[in-house]
N, C-alpha and C positions, 0 to 999 in steps of 0.2 A: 607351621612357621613360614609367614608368607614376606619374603623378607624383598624390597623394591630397591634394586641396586641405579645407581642413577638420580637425577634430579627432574625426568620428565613425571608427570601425571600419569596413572595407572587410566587410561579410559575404556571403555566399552567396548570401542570401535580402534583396536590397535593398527590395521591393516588402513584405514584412512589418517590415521594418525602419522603412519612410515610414509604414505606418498604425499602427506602435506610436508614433512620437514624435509622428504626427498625434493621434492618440486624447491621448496627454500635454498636449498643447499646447487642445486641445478640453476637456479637464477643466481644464486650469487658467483662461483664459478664461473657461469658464460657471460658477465658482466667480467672478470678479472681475465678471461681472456680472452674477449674484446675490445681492452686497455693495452694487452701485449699484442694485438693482431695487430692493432692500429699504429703504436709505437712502430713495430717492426717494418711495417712500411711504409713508415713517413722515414726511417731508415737508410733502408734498401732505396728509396727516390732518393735521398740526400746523395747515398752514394754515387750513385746511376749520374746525377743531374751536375753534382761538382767533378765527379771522376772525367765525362763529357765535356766539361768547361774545360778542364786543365788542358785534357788530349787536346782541344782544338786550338787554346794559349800555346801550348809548344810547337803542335804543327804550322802554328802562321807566325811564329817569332821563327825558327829556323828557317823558313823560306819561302 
């Protein structure tokens, strides 16, 4: 009773089969967090670049 749990294909070559949907699975991941790296510091600039505006708005309105 040879019973195939799952929905992939039973193939030949199961060890090329795991590093092809590994390799799938490792592009889609570093793709999703290459969307959060980039988010993140266009961020971190926003802060960095208005936090520096404001500081120097208050420093030359006070005196």
């Amino acid at each position: 009773m040879n019973k195939s749990f799952g929905t992939r294909k039973r193939t030949s070559f199961p060890i090329k089969e795991y590093f092809q949907e590994f390799k799938n699975e490792l592009k889609q991941s570093t793709k999703l967090w290459l969307v959060f790296l980039i988010t993140l510091v266009v961020l971190v600039m926003d802060v960095i670049i208005v936090g520096s505006h404001n500081i120097l708005a208050l420093r030359f309105r006070n005196g």
